[in-house]
Backbone as ProteinMPNN parsed JSONL, in Angstrom:
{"seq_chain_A": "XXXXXXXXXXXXXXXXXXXXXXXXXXXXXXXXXXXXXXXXXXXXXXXXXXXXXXXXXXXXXXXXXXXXXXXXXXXXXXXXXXXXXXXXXXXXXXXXXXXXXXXXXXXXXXXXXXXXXXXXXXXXXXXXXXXXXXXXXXXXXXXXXXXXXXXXXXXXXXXXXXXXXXXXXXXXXXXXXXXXXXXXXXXXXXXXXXXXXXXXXX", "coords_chain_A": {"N_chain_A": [[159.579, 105.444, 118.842], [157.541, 105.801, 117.301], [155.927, 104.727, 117.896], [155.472, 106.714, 120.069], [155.154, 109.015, 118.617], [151.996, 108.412, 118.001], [150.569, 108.411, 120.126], [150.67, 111.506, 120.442], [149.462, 112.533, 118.146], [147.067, 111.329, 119.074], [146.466, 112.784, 121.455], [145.775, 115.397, 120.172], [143.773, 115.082, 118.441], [141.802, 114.064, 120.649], [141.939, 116.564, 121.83], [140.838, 118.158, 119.7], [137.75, 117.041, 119.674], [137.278, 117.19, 122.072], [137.224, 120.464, 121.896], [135.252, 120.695, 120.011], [133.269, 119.794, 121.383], [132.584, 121.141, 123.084], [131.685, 123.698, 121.513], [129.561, 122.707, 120.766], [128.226, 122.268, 122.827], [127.831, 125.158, 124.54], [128.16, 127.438, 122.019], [126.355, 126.416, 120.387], [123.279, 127.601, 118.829], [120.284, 127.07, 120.83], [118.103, 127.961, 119.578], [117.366, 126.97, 117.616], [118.017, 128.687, 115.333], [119.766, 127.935, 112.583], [123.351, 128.15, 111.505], [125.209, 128.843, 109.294], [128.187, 127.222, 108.765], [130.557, 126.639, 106.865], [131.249, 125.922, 103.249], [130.355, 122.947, 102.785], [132.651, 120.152, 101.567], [132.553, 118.652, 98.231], [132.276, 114.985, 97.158], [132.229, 111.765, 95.764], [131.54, 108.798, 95.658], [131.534, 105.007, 96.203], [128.165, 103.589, 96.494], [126.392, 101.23, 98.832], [125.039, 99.337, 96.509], [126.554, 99.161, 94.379], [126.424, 101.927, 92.533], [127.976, 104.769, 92.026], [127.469, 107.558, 94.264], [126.814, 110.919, 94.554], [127.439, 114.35, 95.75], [126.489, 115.557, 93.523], [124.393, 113.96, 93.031], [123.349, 114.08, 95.734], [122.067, 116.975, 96.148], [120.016, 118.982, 96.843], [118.647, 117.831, 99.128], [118.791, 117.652, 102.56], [120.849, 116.643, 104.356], [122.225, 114.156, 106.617], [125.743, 113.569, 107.333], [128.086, 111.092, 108.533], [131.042, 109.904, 109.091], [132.662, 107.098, 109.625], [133.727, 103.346, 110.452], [133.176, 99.916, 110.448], [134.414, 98.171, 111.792], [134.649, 99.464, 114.353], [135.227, 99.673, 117.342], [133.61, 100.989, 119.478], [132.042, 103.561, 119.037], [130.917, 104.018, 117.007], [129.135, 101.726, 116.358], [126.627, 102.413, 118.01], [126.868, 104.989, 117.219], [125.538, 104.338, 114.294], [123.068, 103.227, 115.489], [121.938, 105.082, 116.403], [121.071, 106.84, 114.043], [119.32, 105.026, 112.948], [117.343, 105.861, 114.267], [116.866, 107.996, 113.532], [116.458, 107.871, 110.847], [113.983, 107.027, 111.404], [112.384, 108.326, 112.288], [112.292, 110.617, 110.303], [111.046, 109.115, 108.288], [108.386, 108.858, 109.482], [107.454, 111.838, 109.432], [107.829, 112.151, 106.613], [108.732, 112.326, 103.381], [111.726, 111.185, 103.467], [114.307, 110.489, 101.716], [113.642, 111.891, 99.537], [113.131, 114.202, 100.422], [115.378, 114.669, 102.391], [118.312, 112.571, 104.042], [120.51, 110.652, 104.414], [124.063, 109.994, 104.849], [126.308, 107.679, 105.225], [129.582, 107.468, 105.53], [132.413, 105.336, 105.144], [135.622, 104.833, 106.512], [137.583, 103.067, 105.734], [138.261, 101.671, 103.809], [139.505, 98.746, 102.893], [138.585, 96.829, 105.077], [136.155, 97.308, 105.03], [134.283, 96.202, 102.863], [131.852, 96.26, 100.053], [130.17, 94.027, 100.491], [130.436, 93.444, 103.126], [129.69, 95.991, 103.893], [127.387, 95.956, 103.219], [126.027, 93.547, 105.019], [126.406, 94.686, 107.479], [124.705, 97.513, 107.066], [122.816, 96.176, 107.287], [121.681, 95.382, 109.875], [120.435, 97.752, 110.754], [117.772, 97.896, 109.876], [118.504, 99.573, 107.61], [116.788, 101.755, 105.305], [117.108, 102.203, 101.787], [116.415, 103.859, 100.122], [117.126, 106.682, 101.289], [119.219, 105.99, 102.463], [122.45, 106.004, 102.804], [125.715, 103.798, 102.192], [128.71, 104.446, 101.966], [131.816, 104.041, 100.165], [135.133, 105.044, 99.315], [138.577, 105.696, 98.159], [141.284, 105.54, 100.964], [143.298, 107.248, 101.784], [141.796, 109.285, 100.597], [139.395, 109.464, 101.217], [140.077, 109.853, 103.952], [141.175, 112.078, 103.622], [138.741, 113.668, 103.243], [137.398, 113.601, 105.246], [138.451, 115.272, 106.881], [138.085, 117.187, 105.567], [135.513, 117.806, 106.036], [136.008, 118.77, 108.998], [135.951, 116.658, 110.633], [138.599, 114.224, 112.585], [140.621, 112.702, 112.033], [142.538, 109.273, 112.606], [145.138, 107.08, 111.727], [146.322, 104.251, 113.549], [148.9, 102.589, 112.068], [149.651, 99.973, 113.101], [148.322, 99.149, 114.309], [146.415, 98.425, 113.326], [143.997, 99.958, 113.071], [141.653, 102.931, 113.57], [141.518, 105.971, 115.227], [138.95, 108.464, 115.677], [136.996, 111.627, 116.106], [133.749, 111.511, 116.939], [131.337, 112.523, 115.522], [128.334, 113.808, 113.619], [127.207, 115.57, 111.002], [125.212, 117.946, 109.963], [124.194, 118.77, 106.859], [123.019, 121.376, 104.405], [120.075, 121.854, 101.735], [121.325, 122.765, 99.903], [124.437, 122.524, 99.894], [125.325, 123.722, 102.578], [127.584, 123.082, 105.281], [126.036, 123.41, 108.176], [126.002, 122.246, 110.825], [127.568, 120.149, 113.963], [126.724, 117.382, 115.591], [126.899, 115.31, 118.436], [127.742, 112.668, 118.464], [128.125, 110.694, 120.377], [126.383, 111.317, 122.498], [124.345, 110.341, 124.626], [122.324, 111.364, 125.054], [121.002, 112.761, 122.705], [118.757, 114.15, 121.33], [116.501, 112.644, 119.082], [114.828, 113.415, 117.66], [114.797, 115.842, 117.847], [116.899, 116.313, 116.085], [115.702, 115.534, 113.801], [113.906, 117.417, 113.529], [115.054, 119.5, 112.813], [116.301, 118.942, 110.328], [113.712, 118.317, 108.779], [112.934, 121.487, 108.974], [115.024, 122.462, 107.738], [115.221, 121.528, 104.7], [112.87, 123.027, 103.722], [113.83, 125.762, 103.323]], "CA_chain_A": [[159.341, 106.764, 118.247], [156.434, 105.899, 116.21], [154.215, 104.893, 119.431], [155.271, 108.231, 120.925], [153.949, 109.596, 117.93], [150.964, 108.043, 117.462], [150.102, 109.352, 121.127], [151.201, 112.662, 119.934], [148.344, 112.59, 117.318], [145.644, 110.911, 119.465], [146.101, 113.705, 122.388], [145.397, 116.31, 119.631], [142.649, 114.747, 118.387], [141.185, 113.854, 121.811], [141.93, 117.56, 122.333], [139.292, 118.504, 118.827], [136.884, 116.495, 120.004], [136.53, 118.479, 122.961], [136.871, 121.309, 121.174], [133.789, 120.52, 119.319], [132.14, 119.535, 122.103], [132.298, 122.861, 123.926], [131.508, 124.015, 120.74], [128.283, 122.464, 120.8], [127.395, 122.588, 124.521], [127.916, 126.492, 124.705], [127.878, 127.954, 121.306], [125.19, 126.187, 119.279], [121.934, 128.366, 118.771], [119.28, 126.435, 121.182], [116.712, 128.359, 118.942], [116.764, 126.169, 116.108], [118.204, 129.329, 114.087], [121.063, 127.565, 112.421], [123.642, 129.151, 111.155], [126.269, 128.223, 108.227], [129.61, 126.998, 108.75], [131.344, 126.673, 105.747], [130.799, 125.132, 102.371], [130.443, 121.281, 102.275], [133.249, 119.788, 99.856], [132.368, 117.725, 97.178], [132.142, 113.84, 97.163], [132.336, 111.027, 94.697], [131.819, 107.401, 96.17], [130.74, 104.18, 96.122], [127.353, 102.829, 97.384], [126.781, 99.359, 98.606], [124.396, 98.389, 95.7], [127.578, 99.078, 93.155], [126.402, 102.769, 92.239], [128.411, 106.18, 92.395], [126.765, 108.586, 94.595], [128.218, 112.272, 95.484], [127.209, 115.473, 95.993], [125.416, 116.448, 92.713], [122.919, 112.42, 93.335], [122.405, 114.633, 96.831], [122.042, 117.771, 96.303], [118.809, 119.682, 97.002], [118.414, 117.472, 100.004], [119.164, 117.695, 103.728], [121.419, 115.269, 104.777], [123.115, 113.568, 108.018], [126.863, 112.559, 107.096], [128.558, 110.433, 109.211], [132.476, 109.125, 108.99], [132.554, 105.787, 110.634], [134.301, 102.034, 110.004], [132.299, 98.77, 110.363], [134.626, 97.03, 112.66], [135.092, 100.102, 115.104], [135.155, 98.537, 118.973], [133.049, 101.456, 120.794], [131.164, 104.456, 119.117], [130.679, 103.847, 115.382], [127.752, 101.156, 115.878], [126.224, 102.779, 118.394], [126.115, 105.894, 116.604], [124.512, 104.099, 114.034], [121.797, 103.067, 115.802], [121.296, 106.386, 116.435], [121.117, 107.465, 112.973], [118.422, 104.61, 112.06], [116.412, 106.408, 115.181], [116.584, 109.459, 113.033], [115.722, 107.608, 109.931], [112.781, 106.093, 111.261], [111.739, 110.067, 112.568], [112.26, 111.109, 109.508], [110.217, 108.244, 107.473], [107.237, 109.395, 109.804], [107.292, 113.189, 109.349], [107.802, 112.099, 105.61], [110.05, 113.268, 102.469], [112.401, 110.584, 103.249], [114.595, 110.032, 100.403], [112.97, 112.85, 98.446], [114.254, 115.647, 100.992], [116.38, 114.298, 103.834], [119.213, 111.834, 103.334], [121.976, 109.693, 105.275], [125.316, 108.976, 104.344], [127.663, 106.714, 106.03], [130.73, 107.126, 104.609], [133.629, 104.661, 105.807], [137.006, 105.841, 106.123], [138.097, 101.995, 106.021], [137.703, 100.794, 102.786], [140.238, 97.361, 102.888], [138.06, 95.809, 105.763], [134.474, 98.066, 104.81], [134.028, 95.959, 101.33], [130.956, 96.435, 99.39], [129.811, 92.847, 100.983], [130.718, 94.181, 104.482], [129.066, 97.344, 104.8], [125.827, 95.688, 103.253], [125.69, 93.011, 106.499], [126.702, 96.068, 108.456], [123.856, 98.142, 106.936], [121.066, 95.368, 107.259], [121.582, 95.057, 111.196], [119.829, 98.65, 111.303], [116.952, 98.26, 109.056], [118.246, 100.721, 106.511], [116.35, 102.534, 104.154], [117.984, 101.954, 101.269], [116.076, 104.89, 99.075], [117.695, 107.602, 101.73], [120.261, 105.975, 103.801], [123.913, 105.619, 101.796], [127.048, 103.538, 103.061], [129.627, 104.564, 100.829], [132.845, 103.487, 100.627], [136.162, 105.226, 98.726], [140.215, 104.982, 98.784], [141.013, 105.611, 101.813], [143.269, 108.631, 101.752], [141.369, 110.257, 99.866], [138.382, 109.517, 102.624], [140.377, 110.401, 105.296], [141.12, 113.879, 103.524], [137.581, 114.354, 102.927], [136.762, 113.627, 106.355], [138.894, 116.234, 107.846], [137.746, 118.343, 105.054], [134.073, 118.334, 106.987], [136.25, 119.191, 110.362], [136.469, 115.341, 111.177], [139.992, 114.615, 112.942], [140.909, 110.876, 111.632], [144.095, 109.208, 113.048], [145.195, 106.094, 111.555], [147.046, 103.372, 113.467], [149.062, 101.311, 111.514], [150.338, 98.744, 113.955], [147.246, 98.08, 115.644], [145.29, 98.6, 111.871], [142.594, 100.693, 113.423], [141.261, 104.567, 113.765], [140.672, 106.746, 116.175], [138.288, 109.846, 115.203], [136.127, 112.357, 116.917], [132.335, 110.503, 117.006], [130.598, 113.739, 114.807], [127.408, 113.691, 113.24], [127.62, 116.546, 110.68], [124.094, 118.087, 109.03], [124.47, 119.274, 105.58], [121.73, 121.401, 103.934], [120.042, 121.109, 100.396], [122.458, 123.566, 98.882], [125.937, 121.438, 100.158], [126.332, 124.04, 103.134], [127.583, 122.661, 106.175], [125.391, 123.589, 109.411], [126.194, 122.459, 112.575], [127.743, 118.746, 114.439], [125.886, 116.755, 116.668], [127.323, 114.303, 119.267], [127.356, 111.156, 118.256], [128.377, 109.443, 121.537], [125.73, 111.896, 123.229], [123.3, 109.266, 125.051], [120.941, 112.25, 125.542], [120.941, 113.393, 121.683], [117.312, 114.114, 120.666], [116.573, 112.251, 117.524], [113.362, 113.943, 117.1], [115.35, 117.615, 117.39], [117.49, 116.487, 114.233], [114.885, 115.161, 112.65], [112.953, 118.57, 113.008], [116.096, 120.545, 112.266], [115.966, 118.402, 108.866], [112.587, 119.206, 108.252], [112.991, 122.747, 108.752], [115.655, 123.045, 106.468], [114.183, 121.305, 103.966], [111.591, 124.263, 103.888], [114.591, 126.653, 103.291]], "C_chain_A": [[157.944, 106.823, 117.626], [155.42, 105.624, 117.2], [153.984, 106.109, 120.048], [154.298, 109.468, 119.869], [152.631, 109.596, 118.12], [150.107, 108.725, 119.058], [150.206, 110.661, 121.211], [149.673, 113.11, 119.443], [147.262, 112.568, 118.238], [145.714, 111.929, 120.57], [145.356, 114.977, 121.356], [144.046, 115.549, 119.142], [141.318, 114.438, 119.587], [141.074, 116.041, 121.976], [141.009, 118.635, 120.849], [138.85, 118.586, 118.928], [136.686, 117.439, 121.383], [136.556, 119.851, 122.559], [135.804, 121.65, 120.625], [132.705, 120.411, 119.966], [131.589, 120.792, 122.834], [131.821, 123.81, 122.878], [130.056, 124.296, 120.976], [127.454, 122.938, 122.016], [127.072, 124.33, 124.646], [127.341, 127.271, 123.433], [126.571, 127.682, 120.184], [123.808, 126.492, 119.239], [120.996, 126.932, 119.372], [118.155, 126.78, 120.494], [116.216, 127.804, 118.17], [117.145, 127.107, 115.251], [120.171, 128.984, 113.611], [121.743, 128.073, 111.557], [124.412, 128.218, 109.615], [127.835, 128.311, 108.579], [130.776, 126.764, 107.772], [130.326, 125.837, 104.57], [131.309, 123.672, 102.397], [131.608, 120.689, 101.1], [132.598, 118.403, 99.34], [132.771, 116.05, 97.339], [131.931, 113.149, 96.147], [132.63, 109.656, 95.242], [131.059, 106.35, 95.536], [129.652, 103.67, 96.957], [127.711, 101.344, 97.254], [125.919, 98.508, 97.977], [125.707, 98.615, 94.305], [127.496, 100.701, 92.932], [127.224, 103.992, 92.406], [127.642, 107.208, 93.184], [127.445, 109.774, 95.303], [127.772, 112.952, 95.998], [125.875, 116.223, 95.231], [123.942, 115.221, 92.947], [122.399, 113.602, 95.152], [121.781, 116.322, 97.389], [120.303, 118.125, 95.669], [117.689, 118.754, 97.965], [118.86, 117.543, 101.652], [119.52, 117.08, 104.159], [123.009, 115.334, 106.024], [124.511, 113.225, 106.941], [127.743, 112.232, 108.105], [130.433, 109.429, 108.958], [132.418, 108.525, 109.877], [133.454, 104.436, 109.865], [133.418, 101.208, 110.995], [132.76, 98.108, 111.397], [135.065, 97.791, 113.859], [134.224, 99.658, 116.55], [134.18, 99.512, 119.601], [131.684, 102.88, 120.199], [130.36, 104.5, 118.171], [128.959, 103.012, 115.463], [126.529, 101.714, 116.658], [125.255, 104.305, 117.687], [125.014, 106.053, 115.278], [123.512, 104.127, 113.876], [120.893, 104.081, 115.916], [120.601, 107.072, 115.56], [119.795, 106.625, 112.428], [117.064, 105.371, 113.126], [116.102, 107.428, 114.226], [116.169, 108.968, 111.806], [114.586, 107.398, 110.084], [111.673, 107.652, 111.65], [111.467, 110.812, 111.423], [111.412, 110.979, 108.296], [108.089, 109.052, 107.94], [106.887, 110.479, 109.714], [107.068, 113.214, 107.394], [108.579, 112.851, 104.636], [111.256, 112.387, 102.7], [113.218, 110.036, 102.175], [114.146, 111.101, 99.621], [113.701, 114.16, 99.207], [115.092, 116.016, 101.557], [117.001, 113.119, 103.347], [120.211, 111.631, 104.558], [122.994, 109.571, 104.514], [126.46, 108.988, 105.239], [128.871, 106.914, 105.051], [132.038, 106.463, 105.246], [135.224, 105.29, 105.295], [138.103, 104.386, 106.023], [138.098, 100.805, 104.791], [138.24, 99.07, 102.203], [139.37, 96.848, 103.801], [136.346, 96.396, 105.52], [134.352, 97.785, 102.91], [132.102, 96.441, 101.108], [129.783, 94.946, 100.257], [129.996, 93.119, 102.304], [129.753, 95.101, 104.821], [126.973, 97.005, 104.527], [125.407, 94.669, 104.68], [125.684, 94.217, 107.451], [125.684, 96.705, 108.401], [122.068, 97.265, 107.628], [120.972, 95.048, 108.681], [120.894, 96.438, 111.699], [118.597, 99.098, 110.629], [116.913, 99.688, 108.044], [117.402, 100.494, 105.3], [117.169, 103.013, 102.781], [117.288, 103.58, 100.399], [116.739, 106.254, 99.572], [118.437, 108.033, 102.41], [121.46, 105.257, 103.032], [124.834, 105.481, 102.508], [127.865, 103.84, 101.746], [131.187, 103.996, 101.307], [133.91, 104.086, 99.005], [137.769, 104.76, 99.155], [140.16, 105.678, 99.637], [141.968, 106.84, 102.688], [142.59, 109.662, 101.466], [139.893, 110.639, 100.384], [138.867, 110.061, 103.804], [140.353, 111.473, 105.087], [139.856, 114.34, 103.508], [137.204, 114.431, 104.13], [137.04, 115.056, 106.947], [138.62, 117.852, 106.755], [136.489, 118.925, 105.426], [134.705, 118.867, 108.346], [136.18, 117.75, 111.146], [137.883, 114.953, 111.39], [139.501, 112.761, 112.771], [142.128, 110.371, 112.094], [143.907, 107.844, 112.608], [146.507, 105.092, 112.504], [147.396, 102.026, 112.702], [149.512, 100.107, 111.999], [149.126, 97.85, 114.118], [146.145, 97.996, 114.377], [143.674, 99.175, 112.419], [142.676, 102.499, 113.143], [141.155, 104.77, 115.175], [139.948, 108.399, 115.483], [137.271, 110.514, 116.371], [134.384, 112.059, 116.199], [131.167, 112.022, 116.352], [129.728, 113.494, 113.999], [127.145, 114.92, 112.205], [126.359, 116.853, 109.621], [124.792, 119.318, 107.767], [123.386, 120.131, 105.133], [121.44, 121.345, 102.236], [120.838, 121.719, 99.177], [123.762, 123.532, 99.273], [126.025, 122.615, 101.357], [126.255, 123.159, 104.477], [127.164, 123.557, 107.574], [125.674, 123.655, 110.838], [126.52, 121.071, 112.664], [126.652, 118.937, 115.373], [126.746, 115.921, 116.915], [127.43, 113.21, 119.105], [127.094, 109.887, 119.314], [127.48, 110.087, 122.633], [124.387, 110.682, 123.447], [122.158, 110.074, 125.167], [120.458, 112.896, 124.248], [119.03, 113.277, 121.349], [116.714, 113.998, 119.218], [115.281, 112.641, 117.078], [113.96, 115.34, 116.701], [115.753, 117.394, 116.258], [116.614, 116.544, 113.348], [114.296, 116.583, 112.128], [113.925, 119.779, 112.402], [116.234, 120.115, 110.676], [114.824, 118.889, 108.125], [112.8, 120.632, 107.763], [113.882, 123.023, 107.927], [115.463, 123.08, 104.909], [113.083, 122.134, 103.613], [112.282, 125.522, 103.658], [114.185, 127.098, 101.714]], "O_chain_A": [[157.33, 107.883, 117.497], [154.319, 106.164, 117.309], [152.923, 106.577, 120.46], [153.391, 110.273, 120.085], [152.041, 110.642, 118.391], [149.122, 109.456, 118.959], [149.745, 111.099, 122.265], [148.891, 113.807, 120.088], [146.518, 113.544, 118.33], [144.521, 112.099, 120.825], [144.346, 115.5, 121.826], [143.176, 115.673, 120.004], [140.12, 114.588, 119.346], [140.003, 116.59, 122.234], [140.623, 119.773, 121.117], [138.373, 119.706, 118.744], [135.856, 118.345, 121.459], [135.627, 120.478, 123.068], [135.36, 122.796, 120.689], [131.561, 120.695, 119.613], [130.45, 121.213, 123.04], [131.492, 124.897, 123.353], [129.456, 125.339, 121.232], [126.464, 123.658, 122.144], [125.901, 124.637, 124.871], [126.218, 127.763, 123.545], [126.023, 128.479, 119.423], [123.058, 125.601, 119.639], [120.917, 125.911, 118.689], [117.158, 126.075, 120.65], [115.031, 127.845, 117.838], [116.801, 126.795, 114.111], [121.238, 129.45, 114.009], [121.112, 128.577, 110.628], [124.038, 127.145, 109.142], [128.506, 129.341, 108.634], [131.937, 126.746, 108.182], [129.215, 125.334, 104.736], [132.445, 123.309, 102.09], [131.396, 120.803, 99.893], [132.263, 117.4, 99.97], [133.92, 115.964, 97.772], [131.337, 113.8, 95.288], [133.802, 109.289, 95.323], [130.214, 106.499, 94.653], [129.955, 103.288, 98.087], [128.422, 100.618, 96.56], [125.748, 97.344, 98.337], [125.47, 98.034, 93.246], [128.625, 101.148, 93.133], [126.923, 104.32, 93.554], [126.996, 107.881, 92.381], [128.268, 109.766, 96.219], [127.418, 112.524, 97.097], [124.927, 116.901, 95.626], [122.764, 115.572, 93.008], [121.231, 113.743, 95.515], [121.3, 116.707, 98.455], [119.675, 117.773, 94.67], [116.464, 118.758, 97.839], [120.046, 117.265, 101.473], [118.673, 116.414, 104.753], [124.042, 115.98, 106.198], [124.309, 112.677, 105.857], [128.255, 113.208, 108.652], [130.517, 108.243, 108.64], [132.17, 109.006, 110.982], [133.817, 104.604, 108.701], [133.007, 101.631, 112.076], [131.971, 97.446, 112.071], [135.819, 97.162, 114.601], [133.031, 99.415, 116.727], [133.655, 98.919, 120.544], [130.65, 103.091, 120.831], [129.211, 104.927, 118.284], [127.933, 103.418, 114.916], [125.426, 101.571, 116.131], [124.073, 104.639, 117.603], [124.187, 106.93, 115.027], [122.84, 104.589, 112.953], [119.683, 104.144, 115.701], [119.679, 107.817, 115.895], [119.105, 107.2, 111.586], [115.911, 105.381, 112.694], [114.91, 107.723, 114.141], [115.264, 109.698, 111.401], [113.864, 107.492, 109.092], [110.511, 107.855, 111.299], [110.529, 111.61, 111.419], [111.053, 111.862, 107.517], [107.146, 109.455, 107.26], [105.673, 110.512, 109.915], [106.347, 114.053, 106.855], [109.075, 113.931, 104.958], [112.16, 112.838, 101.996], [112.772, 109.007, 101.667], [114.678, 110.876, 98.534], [114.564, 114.901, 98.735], [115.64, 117.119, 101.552], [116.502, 112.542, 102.381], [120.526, 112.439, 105.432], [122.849, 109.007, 103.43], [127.201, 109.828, 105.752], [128.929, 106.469, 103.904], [132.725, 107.232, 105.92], [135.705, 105.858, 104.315], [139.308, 104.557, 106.21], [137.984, 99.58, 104.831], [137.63, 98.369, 101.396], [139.081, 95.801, 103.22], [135.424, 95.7, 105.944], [134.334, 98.617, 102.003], [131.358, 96.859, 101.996], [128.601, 95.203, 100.483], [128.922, 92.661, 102.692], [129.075, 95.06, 105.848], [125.941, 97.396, 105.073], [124.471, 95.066, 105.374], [124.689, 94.479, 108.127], [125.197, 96.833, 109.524], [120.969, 97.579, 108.085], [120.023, 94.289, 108.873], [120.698, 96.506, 112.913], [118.24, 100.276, 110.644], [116.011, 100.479, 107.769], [117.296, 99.516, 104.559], [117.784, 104.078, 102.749], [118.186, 104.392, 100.177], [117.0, 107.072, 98.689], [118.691, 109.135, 102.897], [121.399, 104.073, 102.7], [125.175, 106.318, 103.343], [127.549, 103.421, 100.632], [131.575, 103.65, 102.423], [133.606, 103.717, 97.87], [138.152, 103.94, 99.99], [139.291, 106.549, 99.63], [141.666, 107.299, 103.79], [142.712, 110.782, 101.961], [139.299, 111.69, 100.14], [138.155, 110.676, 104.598], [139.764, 112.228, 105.861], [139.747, 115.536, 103.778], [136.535, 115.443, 104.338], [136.184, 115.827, 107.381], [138.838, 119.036, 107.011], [136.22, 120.118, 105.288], [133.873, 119.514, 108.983], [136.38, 117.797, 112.359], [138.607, 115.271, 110.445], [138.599, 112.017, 113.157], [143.013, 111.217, 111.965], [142.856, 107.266, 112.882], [147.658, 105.246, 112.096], [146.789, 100.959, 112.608], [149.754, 99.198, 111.206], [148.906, 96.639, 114.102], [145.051, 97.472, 114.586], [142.549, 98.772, 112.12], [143.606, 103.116, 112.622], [140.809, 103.985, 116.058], [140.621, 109.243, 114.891], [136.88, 109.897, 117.362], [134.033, 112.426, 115.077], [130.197, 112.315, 117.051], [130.213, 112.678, 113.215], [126.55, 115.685, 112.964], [126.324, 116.22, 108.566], [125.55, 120.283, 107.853], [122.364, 119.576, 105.535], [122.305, 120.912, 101.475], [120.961, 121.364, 98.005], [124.392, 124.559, 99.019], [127.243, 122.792, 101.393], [125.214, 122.599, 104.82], [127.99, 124.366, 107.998], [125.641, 124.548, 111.684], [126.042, 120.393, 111.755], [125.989, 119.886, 115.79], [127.488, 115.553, 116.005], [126.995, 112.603, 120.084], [126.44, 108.844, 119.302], [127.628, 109.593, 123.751], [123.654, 110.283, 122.542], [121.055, 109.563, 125.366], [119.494, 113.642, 124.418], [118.362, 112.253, 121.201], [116.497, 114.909, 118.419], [114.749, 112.116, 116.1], [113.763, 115.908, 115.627], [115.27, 118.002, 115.302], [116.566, 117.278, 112.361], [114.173, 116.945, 110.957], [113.573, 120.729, 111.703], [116.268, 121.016, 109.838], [114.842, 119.635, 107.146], [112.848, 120.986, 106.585], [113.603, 123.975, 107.199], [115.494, 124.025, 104.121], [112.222, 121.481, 103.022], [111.561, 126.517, 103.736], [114.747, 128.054, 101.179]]}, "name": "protein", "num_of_chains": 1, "seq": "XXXXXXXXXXXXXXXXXXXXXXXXXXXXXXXXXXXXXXXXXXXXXXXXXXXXXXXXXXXXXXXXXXXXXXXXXXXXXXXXXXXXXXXXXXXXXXXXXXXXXXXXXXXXXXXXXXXXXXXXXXXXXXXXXXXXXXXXXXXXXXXXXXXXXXXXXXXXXXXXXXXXXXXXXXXXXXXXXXXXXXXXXXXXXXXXXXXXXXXXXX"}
């Protein structure tokens, strides 16, 4: 019963995720005039130097957030990598840390310790002044996730996730913007970057 479930869940979620994707492919202004999708909720975590950082530590910045876990088998590190592409775009255009902002937030916090997510972090040359792994409990992460429109499914047998691979820009007054692809091999980490910029300028 509980496997039939759990395939229950992961078709709907598989069936989000394309949702989102057609979302993107079709509906998302190619102009660069982005629109607003709702208001951003509120946050309250831990970074991985010990510190609290939420909403009000990021607000009146432009920032990537990302729901991911450390030991996820296929999209998570990848998308990553992606994300330090866009840091390092972002370092060169400048305002890093001052106007634009990362945060990782794990939805995995029993195997994504504080000692974890820093090895995890240092395999992508983060920027520690504008690139945040956070880490809370882990209901209370999962609700937040799906409170950005992130679809989280927990198996407990197999002690993993499955989620839809979303990249989700924020702007410097908490609203939420627009996803990006995460598992998109063709994503243009210069477009975010400049979609950052430009908001930043809002």
């Amino acid at each position: 019963m509980q496997k039939n479930w759990y395939k229950i869940v992961v078709s709907v979620v598989l069936l989000a995720m394309i949702g989102t994707f057609v979302y993107m492919l079709f509906f998302k202004d190619k102009g660069r005039e982005i629109g607003i999708i709702k208001k951003a909720p509120e946050f309250q975590l831990q970074n991985i130097d010990g510190r609290q950082i939420g909403s009000e530590d990021l607000a009146g910045k432009v920032k990537l957030v990302y729901f991911f876990f450390s030991t996820c088998p296929d999209v998570c590190p990848p998308t990553t990598y992606t994300l330090s592409k866009i840091q390092d775009a972002l370092i060169e255009k400048g305002g890093f840390g001052e106007k634009t902002a990362i945060a990782s937030i794990t939805f995995d916090p029993t195997k994504d310790t504080t000692e974890q997510l820093q090895e995890f972090a240092g395999r992508y040359h983060v920027d520690p002044k504008g690139w945040y792994f956070l880490r809370g409990e882990e209901a209370a992460t999962m609700d937040l996730a799906k409170q950005f429109g992130v679809m989280v499914v927990k198996d407990p047998k197999a002690d993993t996730f499955t989620h839809n691979n979303v990249i989700l820009l924020v702007d410097k007054k908490g609203d939420l913007r627009t996803y990006y692809n995460g598992s998109d091999p063709n994503l243009d980490v210069e477009q975010v970057a400049q979609d950052m910029i430009q908001l930043s300028k809002e």
